[in-house]
Gaussian input, Z-matrix of N, CA and C with variables (Angstrom, degrees):
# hf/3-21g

backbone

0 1
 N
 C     1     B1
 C     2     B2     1     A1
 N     3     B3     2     A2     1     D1
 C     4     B4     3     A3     2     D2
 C     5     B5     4     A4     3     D3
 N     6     B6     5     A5     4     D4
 C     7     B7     6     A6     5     D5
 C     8     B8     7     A7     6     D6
 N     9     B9     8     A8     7     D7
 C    10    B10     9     A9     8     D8
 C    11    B11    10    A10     9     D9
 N    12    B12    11    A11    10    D10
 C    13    B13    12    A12    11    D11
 C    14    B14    13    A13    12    D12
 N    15    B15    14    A14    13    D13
 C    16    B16    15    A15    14    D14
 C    17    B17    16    A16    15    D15
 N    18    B18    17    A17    16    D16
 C    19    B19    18    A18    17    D17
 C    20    B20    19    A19    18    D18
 N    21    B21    20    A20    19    D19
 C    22    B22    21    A21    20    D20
 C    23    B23    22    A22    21    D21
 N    24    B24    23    A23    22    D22
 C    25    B25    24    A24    23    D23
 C    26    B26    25    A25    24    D24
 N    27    B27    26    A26    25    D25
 C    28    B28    27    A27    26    D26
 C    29    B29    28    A28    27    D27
 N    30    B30    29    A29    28    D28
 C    31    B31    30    A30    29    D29
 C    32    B32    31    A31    30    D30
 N    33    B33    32    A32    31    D31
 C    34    B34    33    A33    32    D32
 C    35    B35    34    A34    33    D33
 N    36    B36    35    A35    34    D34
 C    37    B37    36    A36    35    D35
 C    38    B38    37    A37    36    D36
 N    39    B39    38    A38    37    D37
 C    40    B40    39    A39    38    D38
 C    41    B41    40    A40    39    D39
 N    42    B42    41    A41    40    D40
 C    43    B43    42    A42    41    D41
 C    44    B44    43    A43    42    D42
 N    45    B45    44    A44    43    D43
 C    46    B46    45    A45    44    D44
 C    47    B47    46    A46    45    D45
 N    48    B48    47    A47    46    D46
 C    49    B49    48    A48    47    D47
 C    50    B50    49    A49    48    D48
 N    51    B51    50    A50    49    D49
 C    52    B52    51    A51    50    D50
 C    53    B53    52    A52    51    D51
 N    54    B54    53    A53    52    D52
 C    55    B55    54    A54    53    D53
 C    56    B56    55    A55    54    D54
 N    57    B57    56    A56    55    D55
 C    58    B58    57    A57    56    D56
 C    59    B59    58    A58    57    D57
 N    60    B60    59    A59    58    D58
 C    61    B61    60    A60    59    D59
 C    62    B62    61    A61    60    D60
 N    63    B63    62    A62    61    D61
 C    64    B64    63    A63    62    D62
 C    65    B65    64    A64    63    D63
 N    66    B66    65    A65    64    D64
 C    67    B67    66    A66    65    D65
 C    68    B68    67    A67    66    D66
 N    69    B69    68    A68    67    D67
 C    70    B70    69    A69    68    D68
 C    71    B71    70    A70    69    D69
 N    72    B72    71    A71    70    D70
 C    73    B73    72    A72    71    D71
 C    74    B74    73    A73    72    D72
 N    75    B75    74    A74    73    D73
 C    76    B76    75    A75    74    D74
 C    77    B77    76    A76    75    D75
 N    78    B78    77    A77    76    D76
 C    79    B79    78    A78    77    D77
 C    80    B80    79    A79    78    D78
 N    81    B81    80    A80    79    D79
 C    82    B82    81    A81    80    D80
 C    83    B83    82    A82    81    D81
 N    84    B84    83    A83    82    D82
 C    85    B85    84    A84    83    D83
 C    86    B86    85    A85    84    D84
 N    87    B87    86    A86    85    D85
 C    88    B88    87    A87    86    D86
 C    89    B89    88    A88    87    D87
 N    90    B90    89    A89    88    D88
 C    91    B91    90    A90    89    D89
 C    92    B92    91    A91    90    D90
 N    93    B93    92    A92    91    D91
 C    94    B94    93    A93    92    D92
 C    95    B95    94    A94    93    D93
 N    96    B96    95    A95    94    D94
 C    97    B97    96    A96    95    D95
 C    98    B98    97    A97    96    D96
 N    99    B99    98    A98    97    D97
 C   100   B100    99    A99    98    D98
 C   101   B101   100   A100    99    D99
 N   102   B102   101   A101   100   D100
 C   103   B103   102   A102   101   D101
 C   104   B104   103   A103   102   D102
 N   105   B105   104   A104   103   D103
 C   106   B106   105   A105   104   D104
 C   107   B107   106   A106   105   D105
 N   108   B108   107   A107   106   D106
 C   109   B109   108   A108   107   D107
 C   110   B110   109   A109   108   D108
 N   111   B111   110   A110   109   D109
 C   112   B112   111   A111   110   D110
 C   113   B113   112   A112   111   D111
 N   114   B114   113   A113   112   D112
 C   115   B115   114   A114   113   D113
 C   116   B116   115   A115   114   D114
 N   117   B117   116   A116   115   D115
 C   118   B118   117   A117   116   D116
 C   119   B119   118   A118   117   D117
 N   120   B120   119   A119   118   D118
 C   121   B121   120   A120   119   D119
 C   122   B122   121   A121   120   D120
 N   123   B123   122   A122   121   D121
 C   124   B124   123   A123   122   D122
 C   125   B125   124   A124   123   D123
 N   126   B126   125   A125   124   D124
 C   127   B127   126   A126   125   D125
 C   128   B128   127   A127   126   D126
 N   129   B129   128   A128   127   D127
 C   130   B130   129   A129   128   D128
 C   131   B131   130   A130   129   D129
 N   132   B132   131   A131   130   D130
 C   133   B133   132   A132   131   D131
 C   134   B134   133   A133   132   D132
 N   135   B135   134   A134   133   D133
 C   136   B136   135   A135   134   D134
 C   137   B137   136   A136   135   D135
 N   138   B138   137   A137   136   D136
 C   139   B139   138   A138   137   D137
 C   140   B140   139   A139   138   D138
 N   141   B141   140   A140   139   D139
 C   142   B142   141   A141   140   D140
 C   143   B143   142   A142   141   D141
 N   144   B144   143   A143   142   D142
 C   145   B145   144   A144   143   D143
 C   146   B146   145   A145   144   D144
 N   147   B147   146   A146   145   D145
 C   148   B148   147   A147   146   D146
 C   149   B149   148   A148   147   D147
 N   150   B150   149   A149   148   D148
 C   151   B151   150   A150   149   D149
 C   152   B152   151   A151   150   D150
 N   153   B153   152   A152   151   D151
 C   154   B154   153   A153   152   D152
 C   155   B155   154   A154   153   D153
 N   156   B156   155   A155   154   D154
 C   157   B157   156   A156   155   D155
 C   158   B158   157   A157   156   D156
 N   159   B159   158   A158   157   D157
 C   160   B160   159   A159   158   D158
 C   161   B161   160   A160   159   D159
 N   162   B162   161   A161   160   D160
 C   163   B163   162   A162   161   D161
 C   164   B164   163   A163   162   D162
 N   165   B165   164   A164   163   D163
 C   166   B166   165   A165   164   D164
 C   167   B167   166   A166   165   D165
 N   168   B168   167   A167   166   D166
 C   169   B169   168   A168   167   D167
 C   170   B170   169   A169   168   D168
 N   171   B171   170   A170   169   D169
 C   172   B172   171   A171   170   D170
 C   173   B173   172   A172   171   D171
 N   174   B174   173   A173   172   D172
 C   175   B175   174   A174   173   D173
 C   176   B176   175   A175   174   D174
 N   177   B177   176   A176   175   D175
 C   178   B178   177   A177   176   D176
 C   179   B179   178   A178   177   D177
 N   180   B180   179   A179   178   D178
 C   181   B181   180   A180   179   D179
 C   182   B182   181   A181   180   D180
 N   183   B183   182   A182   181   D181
 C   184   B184   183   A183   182   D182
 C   185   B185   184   A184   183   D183
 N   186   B186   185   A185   184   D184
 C   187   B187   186   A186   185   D185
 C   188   B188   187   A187   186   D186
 N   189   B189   188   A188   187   D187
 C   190   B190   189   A189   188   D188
 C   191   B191   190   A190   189   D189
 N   192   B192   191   A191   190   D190
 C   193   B193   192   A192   191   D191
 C   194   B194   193   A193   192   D192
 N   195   B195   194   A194   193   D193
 C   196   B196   195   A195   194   D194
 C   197   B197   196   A196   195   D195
 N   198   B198   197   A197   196   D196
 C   199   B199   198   A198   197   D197
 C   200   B200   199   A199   198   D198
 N   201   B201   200   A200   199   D199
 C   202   B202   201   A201   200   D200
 C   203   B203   202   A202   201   D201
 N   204   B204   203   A203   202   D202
 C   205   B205   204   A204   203   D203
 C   206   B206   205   A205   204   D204
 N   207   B207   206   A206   205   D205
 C   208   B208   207   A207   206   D206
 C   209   B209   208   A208   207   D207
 N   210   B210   209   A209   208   D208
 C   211   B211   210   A210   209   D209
 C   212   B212   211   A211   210   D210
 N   213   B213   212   A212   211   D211
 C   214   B214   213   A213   212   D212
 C   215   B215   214   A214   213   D213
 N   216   B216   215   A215   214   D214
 C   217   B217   216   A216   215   D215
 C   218   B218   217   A217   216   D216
 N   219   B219   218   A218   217   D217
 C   220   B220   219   A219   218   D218
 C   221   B221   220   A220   219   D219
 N   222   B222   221   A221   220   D220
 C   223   B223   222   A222   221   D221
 C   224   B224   223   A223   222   D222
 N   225   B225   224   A224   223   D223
 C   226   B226   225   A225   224   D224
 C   227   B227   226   A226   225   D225
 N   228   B228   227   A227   226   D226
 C   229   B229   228   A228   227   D227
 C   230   B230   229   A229   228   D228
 N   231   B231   230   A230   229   D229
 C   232   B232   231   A231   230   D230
 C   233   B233   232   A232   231   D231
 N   234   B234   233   A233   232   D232
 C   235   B235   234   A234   233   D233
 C   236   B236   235   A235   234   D234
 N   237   B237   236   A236   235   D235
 C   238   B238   237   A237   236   D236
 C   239   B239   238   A238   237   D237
 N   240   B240   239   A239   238   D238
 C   241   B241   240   A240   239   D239
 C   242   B242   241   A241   240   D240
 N   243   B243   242   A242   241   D241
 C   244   B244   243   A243   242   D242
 C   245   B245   244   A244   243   D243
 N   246   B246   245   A245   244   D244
 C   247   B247   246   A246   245   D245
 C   248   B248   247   A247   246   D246
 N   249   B249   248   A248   247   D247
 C   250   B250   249   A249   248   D248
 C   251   B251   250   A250   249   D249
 N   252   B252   251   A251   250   D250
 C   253   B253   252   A252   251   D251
 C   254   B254   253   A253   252   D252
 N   255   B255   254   A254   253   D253
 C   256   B256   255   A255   254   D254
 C   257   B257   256   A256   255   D255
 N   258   B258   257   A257   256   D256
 C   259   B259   258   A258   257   D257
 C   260   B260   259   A259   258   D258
 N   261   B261   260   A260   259   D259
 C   262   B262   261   A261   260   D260
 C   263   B263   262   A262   261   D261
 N   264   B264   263   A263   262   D262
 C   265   B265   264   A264   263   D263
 C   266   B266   265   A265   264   D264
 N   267   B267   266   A266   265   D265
 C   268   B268   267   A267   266   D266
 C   269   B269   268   A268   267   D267
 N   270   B270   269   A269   268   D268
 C   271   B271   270   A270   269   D269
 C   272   B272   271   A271   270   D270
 N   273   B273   272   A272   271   D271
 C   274   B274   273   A273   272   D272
 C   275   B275   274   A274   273   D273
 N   276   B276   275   A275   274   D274
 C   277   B277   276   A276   275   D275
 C   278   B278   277   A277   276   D276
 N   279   B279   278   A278   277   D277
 C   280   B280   279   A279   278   D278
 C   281   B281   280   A280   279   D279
 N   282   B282   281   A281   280   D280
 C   283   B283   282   A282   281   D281
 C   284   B284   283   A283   282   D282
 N   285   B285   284   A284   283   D283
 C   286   B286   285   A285   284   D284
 C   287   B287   286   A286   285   D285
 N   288   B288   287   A287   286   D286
 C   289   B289   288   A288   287   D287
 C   290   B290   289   A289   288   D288
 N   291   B291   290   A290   289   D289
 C   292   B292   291   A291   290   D290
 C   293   B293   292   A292   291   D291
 N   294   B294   293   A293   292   D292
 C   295   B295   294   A294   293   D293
 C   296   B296   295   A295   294   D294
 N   297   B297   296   A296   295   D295
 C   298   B298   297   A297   296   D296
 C   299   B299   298   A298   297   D297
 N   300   B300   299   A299   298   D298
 C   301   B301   300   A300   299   D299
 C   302   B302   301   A301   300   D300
 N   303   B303   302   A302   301   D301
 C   304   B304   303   A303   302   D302
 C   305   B305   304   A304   303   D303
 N   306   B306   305   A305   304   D304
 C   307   B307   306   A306   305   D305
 C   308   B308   307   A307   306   D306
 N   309   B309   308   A308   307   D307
 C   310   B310   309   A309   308   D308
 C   311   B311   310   A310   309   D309
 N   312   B312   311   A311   310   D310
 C   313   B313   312   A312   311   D311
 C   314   B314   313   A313   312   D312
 N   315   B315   314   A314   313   D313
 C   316   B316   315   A315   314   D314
 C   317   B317   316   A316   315   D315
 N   318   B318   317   A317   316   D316
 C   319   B319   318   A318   317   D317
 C   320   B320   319   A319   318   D318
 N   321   B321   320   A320   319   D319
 C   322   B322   321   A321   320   D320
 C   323   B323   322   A322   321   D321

   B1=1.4558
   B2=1.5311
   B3=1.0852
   B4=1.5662
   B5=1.2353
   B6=1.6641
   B7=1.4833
   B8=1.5743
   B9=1.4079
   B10=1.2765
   B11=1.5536
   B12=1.3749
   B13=1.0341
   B14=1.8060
   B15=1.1350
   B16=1.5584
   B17=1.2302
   B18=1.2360
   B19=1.4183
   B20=1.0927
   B21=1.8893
   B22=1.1799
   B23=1.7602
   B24=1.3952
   B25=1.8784
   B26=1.3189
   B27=1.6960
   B28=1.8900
   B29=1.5033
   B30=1.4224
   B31=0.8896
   B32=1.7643
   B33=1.4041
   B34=1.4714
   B35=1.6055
   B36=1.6347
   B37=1.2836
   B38=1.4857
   B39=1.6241
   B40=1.5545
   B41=1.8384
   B42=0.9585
   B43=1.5122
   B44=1.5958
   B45=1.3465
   B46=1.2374
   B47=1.5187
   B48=1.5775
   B49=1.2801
   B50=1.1091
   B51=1.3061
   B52=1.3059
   B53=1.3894
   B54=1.4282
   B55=1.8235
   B56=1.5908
   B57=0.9091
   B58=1.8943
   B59=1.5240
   B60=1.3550
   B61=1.6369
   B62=1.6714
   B63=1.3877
   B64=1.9409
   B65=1.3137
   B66=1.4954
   B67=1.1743
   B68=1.7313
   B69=1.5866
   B70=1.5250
   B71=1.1903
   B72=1.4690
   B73=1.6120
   B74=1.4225
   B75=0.8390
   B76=1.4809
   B77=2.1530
   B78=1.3827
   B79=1.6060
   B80=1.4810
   B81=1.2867
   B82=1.5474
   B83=1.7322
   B84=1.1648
   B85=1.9398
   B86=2.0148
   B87=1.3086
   B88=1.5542
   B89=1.4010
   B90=1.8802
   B91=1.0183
   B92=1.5350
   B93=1.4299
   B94=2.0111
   B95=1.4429
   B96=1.4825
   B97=1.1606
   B98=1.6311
   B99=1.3333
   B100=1.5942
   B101=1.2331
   B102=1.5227
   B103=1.5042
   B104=1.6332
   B105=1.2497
   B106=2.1235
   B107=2.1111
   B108=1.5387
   B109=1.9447
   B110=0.9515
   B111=1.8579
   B112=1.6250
   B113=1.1615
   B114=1.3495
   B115=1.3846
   B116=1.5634
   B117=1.4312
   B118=1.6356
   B119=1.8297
   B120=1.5636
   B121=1.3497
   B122=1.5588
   B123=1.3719
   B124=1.8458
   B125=1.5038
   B126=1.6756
   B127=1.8046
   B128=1.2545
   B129=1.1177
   B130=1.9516
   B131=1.4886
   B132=1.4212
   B133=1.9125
   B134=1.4157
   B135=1.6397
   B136=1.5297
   B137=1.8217
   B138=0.8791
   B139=1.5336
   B140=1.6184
   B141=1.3522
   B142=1.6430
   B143=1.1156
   B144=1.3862
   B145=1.5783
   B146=1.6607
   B147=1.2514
   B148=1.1661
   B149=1.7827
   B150=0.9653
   B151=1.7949
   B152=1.4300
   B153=1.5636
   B154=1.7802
   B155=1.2624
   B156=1.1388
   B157=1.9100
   B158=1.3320
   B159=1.4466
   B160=1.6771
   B161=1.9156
   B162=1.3620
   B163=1.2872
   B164=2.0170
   B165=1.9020
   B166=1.9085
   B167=1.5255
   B168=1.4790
   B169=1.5918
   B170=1.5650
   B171=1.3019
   B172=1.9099
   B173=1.2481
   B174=1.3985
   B175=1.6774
   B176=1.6380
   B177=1.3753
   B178=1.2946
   B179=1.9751
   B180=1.3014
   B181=1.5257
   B182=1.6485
   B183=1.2967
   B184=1.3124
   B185=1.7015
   B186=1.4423
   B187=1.6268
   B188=1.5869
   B189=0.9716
   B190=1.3046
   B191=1.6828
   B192=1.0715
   B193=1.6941
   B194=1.2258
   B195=1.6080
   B196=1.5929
   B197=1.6926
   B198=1.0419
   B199=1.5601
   B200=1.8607
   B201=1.7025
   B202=1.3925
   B203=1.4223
   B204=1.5252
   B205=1.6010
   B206=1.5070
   B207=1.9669
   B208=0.9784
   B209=1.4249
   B210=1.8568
   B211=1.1489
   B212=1.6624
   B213=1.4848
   B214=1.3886
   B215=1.2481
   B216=1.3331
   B217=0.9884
   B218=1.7296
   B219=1.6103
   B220=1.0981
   B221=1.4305
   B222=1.4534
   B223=1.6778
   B224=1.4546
   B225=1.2942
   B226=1.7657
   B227=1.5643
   B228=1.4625
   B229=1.6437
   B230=1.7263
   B231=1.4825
   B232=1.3461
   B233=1.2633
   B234=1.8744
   B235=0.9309
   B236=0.9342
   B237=1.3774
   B238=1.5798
   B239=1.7407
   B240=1.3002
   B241=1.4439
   B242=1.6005
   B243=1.0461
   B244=2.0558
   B245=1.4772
   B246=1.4617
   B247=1.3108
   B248=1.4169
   B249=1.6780
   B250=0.6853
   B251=2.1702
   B252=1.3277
   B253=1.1510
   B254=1.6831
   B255=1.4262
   B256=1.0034
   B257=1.7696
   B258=1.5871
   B259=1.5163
   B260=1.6757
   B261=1.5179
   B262=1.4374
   B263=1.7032
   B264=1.5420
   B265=1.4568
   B266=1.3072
   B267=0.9342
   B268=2.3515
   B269=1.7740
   B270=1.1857
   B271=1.7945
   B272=1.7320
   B273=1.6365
   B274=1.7577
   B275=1.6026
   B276=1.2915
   B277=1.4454
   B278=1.7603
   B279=1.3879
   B280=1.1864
   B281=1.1650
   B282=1.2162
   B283=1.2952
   B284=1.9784
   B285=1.6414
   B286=1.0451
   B287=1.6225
   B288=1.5321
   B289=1.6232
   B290=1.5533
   B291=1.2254
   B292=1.9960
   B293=0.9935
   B294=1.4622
   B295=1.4939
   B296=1.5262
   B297=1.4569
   B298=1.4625
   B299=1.2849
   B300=1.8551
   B301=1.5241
   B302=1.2461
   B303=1.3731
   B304=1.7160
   B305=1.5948
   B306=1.2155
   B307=1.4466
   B308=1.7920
   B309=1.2043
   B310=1.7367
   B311=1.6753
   B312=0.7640
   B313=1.8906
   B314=1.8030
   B315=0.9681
   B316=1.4044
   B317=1.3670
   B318=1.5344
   B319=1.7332
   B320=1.7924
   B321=1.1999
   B322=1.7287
   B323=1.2884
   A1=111.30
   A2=124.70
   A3=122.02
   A4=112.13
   A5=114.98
   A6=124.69
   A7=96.75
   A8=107.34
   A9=136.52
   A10=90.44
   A11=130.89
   A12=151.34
   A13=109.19
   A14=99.59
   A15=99.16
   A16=118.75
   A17=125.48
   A18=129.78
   A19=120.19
   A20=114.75
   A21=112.95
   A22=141.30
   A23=86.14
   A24=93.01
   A25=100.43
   A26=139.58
   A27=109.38
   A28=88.59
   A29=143.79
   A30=127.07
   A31=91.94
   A32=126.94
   A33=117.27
   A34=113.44
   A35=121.97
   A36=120.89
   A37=136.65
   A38=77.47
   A39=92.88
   A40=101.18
   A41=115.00
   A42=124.32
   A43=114.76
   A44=121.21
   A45=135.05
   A46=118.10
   A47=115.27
   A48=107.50
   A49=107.25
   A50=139.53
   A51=135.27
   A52=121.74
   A53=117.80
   A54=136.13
   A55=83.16
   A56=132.02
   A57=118.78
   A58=105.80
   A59=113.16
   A60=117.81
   A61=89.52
   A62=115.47
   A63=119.18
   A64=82.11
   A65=150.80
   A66=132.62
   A67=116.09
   A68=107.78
   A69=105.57
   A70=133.47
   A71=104.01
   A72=110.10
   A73=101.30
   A74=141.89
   A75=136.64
   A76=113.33
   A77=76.75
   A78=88.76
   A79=116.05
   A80=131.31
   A81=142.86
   A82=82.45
   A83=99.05
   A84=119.03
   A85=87.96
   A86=103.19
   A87=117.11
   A88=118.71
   A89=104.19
   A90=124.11
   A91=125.94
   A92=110.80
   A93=133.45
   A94=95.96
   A95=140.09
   A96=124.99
   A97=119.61
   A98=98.83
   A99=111.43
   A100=114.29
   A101=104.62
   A102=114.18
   A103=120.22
   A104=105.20
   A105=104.03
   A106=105.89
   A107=93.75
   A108=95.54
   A109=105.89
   A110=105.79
   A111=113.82
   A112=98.22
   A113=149.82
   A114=135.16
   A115=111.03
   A116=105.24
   A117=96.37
   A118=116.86
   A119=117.72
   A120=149.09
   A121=80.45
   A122=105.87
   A123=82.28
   A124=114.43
   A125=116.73
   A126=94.06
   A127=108.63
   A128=117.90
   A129=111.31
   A130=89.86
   A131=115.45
   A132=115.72
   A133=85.99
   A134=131.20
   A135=114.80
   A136=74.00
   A137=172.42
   A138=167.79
   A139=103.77
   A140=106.00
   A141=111.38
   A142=128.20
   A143=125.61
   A144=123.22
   A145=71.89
   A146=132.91
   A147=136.11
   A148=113.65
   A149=114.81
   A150=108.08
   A151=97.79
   A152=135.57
   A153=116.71
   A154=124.08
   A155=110.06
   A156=122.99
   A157=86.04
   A158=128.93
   A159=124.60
   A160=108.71
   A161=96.10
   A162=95.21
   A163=96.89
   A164=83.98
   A165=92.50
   A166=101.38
   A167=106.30
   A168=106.21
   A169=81.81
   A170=115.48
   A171=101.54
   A172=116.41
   A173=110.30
   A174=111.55
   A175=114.14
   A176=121.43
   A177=119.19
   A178=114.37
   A179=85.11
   A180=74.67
   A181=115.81
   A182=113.26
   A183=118.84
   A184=126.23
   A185=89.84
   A186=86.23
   A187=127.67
   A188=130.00
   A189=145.00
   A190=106.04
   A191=125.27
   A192=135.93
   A193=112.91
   A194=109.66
   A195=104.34
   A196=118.32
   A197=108.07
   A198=121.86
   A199=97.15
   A200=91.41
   A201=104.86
   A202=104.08
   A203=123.41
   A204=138.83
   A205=88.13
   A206=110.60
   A207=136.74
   A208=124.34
   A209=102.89
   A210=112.75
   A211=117.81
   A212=97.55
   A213=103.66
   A214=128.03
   A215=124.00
   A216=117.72
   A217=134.17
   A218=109.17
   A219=115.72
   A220=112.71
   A221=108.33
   A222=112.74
   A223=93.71
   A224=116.61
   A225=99.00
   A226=148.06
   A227=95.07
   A228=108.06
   A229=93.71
   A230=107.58
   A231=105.41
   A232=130.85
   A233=129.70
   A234=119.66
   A235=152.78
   A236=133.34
   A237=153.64
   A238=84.67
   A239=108.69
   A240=134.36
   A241=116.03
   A242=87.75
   A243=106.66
   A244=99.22
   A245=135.57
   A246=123.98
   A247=100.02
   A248=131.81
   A249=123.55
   A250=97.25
   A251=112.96
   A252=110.52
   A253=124.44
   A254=114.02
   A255=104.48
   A256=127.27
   A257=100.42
   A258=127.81
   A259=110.49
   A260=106.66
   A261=116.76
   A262=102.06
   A263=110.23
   A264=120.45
   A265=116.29
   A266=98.29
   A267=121.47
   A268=74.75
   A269=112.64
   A270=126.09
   A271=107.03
   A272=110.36
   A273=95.20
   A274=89.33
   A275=120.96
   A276=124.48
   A277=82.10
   A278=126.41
   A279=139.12
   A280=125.14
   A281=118.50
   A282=115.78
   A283=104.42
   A284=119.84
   A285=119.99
   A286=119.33
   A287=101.45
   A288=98.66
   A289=129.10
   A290=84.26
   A291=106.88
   A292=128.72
   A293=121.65
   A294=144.67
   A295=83.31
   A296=117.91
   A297=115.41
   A298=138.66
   A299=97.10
   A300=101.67
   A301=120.73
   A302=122.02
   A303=113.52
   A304=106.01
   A305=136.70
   A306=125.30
   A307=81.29
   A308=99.37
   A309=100.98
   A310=105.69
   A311=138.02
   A312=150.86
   A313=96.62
   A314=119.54
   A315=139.91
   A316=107.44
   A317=121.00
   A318=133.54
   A319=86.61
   A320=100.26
   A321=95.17
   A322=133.01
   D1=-27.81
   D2=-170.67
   D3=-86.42
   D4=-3.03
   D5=-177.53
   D6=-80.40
   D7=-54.63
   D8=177.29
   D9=-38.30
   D10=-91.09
   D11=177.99
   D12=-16.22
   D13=-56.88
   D14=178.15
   D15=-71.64
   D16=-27.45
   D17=175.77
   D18=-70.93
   D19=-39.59
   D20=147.41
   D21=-27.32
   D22=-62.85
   D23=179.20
   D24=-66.37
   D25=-17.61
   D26=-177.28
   D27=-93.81
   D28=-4.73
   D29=-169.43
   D30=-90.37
   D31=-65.11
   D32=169.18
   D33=-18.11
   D34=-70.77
   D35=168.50
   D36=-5.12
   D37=-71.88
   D38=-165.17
   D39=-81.33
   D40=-3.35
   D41=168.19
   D42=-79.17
   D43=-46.52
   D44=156.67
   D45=-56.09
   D46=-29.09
   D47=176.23
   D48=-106.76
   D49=23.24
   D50=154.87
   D51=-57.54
   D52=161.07
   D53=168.96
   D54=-65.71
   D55=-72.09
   D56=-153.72
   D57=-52.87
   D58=-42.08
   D59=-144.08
   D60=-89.11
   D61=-26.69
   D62=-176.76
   D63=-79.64
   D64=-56.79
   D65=-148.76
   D66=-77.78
   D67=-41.04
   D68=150.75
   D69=-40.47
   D70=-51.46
   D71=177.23
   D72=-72.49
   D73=-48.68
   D74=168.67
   D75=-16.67
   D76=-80.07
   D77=-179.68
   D78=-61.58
   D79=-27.47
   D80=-170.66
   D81=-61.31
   D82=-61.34
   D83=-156.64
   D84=-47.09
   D85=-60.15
   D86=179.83
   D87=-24.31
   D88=-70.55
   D89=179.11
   D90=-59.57
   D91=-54.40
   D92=152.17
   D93=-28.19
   D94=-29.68
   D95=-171.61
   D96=-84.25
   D97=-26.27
   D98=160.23
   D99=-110.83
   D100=102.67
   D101=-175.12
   D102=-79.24
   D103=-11.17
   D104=160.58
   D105=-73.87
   D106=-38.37
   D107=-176.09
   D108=-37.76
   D109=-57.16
   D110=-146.56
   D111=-88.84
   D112=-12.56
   D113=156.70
   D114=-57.95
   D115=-50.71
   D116=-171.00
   D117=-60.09
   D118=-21.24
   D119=-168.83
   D120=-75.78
   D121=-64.70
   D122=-161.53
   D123=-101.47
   D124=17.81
   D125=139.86
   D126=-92.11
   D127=-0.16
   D128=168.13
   D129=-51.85
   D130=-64.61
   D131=-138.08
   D132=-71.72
   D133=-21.03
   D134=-144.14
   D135=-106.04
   D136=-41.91
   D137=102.51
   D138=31.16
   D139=-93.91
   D140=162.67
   D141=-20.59
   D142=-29.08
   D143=-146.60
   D144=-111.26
   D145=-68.19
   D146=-178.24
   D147=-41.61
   D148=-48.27
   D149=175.32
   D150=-69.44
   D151=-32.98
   D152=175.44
   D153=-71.72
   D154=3.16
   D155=-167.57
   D156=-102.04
   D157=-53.10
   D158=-162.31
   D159=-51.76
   D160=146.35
   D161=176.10
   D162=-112.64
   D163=150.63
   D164=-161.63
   D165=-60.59
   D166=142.75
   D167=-177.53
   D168=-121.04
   D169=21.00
   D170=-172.38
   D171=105.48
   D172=-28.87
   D173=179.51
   D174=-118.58
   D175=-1.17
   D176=167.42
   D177=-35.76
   D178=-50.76
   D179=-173.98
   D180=-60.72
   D181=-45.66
   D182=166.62
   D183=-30.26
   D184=-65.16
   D185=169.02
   D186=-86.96
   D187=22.48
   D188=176.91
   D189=-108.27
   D190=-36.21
   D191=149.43
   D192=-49.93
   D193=-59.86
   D194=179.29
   D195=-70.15
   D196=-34.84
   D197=171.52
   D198=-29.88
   D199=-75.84
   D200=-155.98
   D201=-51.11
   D202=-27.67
   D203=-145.30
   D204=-70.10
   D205=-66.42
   D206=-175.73
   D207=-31.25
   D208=-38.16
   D209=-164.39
   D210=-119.65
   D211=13.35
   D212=174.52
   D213=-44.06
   D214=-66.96
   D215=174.25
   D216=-30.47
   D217=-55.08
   D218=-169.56
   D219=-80.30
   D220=-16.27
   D221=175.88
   D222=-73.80
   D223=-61.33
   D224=169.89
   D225=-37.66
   D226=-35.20
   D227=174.36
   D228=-34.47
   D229=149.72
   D230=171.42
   D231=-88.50
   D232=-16.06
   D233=127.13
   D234=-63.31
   D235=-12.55
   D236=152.41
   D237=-36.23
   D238=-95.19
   D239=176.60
   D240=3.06
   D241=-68.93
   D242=-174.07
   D243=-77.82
   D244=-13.18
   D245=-179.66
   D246=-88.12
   D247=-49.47
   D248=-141.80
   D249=-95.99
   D250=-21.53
   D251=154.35
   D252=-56.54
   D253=-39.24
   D254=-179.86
   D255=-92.60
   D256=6.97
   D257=177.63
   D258=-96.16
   D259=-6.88
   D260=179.51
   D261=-98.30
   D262=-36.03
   D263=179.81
   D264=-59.55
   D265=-35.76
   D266=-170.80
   D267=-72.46
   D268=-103.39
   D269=-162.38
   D270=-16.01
   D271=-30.94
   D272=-159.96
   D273=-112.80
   D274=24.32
   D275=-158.74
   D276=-119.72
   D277=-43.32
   D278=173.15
   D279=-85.64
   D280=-16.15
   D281=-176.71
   D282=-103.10
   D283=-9.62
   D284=155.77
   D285=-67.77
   D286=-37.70
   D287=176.04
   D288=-67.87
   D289=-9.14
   D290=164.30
   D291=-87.46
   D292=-15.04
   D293=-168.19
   D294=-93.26
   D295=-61.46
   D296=-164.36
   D297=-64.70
   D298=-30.36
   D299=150.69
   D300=-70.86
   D301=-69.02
   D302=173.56
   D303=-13.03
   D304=-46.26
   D305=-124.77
   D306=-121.24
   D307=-30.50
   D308=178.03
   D309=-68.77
   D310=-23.62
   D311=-133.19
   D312=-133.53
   D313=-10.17
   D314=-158.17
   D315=17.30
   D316=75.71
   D317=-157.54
   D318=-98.86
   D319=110.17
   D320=144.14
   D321=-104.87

């Protein structure tokens, strides 16, 4: 395990020293600087995250329109914007490196 373990932390590293993960942190830092934004930013994500968990009863689509309707504006702000593009980059940037172990480890 501690082999495991170490490989872990250069893999954290080099995740932290990535272009995606500086550019997230970039904008987080941005947003953290206006502390009313970043509240409204993260009941966006905590809203969002909650309408992708729902399963369709017929009206998912409905409220996922109104969601977005609701929240136009602030998804537009242009820092809103670039955080949350670059908070989508981090997630599929990580969630491939999960694909690769799974698939390296051959886990079914």
């Amino acid at each position: 395990m501690v082999e495991v373990e170490n490989e872990l932390f250069s893999l954290v590293e080099a995740v932290k020293h990535s272009t995606t993960f500086k550019e997230y942190d970039r904008w987080r830092r941005i947003l953290k600087a206006d502390p009313e934004l970043f509240a409204k930013v993260n009941k966006y994500r905590a809203e969002n995250y909650r309408l992708q968990c729902l399963e369709d009863d017929g009206t998912l689509q409905d409220k996922i329109e109104k969601f977005a309707e609701d929240n136009r504006e602030l998804s537009e702000e242009p820092r809103v914007h670039a955080f949350l593009e670059s908070e989508v980059a981090l997630c599929r940037m990580l969630q491939e490196i999960t694909l690769r172990v799974v698939r390296g480890i051959d886990f079914e």
